[in-house]
C-alpha positions in Angstrom: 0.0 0.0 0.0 1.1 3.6 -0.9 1.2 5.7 2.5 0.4 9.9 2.1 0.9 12.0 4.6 -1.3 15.3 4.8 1.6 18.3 4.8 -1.2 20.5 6.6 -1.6 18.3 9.6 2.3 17.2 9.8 5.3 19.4 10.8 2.7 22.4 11.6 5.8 24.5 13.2 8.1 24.7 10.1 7.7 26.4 6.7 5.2 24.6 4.1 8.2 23.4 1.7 10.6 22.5 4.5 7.9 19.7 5.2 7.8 17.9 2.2 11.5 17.1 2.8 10.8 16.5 6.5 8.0 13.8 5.3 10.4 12.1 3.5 13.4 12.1 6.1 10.7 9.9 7.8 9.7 7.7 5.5 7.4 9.1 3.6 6.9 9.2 -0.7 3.6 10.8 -1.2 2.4 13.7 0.4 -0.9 16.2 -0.4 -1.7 20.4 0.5 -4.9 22.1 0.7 -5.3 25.1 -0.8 -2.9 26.8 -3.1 -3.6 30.1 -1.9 -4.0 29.4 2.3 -1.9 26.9 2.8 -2.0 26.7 6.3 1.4 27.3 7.7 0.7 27.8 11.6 2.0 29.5 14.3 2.4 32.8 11.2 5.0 31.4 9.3 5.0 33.4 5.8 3.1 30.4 3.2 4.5 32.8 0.9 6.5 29.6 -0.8 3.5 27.3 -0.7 1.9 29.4 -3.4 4.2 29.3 -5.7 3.7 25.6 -7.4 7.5 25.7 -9.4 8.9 26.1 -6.0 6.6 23.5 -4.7 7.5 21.2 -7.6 11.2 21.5 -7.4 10.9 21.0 -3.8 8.5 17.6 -3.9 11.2 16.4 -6.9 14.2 17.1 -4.3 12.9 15.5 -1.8 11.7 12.5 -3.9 8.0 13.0 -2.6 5.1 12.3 -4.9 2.5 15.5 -4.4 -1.1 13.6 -5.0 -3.6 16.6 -4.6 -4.6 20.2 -4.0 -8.2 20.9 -2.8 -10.0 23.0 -4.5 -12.8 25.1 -2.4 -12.9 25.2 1.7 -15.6 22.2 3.0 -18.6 24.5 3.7 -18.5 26.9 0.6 -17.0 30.1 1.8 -13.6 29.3 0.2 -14.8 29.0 -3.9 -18.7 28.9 -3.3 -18.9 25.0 -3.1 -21.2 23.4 -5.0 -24.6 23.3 -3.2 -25.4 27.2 -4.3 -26.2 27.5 -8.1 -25.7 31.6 -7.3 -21.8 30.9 -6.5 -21.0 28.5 -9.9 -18.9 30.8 -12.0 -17.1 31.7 -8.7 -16.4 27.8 -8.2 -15.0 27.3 -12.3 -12.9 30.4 -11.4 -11.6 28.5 -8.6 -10.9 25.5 -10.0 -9.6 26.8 -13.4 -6.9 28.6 -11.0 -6.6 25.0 -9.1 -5.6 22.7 -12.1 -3.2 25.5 -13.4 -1.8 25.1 -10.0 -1.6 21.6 -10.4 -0.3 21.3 -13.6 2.4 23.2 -12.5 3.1 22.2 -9.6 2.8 18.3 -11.2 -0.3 17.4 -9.1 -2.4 15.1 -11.0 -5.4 15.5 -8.4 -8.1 17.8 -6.5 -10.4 17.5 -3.8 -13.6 18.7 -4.6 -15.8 19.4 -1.2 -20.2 20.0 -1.9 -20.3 23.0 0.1 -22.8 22.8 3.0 -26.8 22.9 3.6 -28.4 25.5 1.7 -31.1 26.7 4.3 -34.4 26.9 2.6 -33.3 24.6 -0.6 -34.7 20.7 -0.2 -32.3 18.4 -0.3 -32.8 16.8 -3.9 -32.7 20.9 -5.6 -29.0 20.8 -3.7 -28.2 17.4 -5.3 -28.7 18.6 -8.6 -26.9 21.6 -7.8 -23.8 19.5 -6.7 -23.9 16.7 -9.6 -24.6 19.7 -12.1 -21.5 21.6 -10.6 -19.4 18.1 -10.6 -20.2 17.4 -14.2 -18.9 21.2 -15.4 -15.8 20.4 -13.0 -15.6 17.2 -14.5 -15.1 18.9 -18.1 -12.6 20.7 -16.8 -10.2 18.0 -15.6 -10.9 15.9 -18.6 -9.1 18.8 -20.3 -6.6 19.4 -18.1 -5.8 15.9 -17.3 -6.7 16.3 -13.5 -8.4 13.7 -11.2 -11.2 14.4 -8.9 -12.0 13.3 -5.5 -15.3 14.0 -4.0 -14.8 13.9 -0.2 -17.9 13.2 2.2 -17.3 14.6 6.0 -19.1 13.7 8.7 -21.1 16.5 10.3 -21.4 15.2 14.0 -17.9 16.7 15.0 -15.8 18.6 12.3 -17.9 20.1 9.6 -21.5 21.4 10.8 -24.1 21.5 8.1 -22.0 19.6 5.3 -24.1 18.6 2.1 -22.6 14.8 1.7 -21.9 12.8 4.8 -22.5 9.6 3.6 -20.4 7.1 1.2 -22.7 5.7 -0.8 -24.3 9.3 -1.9 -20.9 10.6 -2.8 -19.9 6.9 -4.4 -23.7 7.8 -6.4 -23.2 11.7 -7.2 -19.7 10.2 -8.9 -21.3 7.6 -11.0 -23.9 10.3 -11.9 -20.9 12.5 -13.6 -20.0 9.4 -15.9 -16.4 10.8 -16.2 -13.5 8.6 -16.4 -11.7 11.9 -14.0 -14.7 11.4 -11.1 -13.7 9.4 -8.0 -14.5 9.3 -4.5 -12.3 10.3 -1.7 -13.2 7.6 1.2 -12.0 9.3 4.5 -12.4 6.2 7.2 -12.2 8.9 9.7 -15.3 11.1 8.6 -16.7 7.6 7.5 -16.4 6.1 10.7 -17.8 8.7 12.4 -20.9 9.1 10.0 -21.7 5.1 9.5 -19.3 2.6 10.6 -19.3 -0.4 8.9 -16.1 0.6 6.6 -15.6 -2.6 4.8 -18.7 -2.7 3.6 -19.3 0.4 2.1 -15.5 0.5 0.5 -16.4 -3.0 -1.0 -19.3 -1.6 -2.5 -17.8 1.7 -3.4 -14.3 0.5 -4.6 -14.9 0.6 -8.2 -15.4 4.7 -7.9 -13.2 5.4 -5.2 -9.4 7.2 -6.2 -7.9 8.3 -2.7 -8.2 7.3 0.7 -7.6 9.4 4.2 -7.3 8.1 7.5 -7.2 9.3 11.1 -7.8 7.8 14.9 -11.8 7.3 16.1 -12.2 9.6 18.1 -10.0 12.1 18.7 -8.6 12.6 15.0 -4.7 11.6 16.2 -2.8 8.5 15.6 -4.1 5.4 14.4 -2.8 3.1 16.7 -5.2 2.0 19.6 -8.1 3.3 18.0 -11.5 2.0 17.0 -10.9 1.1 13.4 -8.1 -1.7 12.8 -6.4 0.0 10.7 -3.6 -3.2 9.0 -6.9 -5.4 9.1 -8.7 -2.5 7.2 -6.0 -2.0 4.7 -5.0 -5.9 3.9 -8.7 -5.8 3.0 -8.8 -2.7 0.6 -5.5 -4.6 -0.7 -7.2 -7.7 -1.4 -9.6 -5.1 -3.4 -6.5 -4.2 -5.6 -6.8 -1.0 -4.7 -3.9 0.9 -6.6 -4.0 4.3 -5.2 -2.7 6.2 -1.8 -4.2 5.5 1.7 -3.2 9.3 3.3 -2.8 9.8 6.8 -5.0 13.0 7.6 -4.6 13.2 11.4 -3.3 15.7 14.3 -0.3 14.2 15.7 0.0 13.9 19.1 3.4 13.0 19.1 6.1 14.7 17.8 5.5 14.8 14.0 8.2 12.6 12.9 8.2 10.0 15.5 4.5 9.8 14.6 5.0 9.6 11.2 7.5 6.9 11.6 5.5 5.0 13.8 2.3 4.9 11.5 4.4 3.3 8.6 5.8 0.7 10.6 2.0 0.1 11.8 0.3 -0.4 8.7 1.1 -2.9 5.6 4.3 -3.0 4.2 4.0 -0.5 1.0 
């Protein structure tokens, strides 16, 4: 299995491009960022660097770390307008035109895409076709640009109040919907966990869409290890799937970031 490692959640005291080398002094090959122009650097370091994607590219290449996606618009909708407000669309293709040229650049083959969050007033089946019409016009996009897409339910019991898509199986649906070749699912066991348990399951049923995985501790969103989920039983079993993409680790370390890095490779599957 191919291990990621979330640069926004790792190494949160140094400077955006000082981590991608750091991931790798401990282990690490692939690694993802958030958004290309709020990086989030912590504790005020200039994320000057992060936006620039040649000096992110030479910096992944240095390092000999894979960079496996950017995310497009913030989780709720302020950041791009999401996907659940027909009013905010051209604001969203803005944001994603300026997301794959990013990518491109940066040699990122992937974005997240997030549905933005409940719509008060709207019923629930006007936001769905607001969100699959918004995918499909994304989905143009990266089939010109060459650009996956991962469409990422959250839960909405403890990180992201009033999130559109919380559930696997709608997300694994709304990506079948878009009948593009670039239109995958982003299965996050911790969000996934949270919202419905029962992870094999719904990744058996939802393998043949899903692109990227992300992982984190139930509860508590920190290391793996002696959490709820078995994590090397879950990830023998997505392996026996033949699963060919990267199982990210999304999580807040507790631990100093490398130790905890290192420890979570020698945890799961050999990659």
């Amino acid at each position: 299995m191919k291990i990621g490692v979330c640069l926004e959640m790792f190494f949160t005291d140094q400077p955006f491009l000082k981590r991608i080398g750091l991931a790798a002094e401990a282990g690490a090959r692939f690694a993802e960022m958030w958004f290309i122009d709020g990086t989030f650097d912590g504790k005020g370091i200039d994320s000057a660097d992060a936006k620039n994607p040649g000096k992110v590219r030479a910096a992944a290449e240095k390092a000999g770390v894979t960079l496996t996606n950017a995310v497009i618009g913030s989780p709720d909708g302020s950041l791009g307008g999401g996907l659940t407000r027909p009013s905010r669309r051209k604001e969203w293709l803005k944001r994603t035109d300026r997301t794959f040229a990013f990518c491109k650049e940066a040699g990122i083959r992937a974005a997240i895409v997030c549905t933005g969050n409940v719509v008060p007033g709207q019923s629930r089946a006007a936001m769905r076709r607001s969100v699959l019409e918004g995918l499909k016009a994304t989905a143009e996009r990266a089939e010109k640009a060459g650009i996956d897409l991962f469409l990422e339910p959250l839960n909405d019991r403890v990180d992201h109040a009033g999130y559109f898509c919380t559930s696997s199986d709608e997300g694994a649906a709304l990506c079948r919907a878009v009948k593009s070749p670039r239109m995958k699912m982003l299965f996050d066991c911790y969000h996934m966990q949270t919202m419905e348990g029962d992870l094999i399951r719904h990744i058996e049923a939802n393998i043949d869409v899903i692109g990227h995985f992300h992982a984190a501790g139930v509860p508590g969103r920190h290391e793996l290890q002696g959490c709820e989920v078995n994590y090397p039983h879950l990830l023998a079993r997505i392996e026996a799937l033949r699963y060919q993409g990267v199982f990210a680790l999304e999580y807040m370390p507790a631990l100093e970031s490398g130790a905890s890095l290192r420890k979570a490779l020698k945890y799961l599957p050999a990659r």
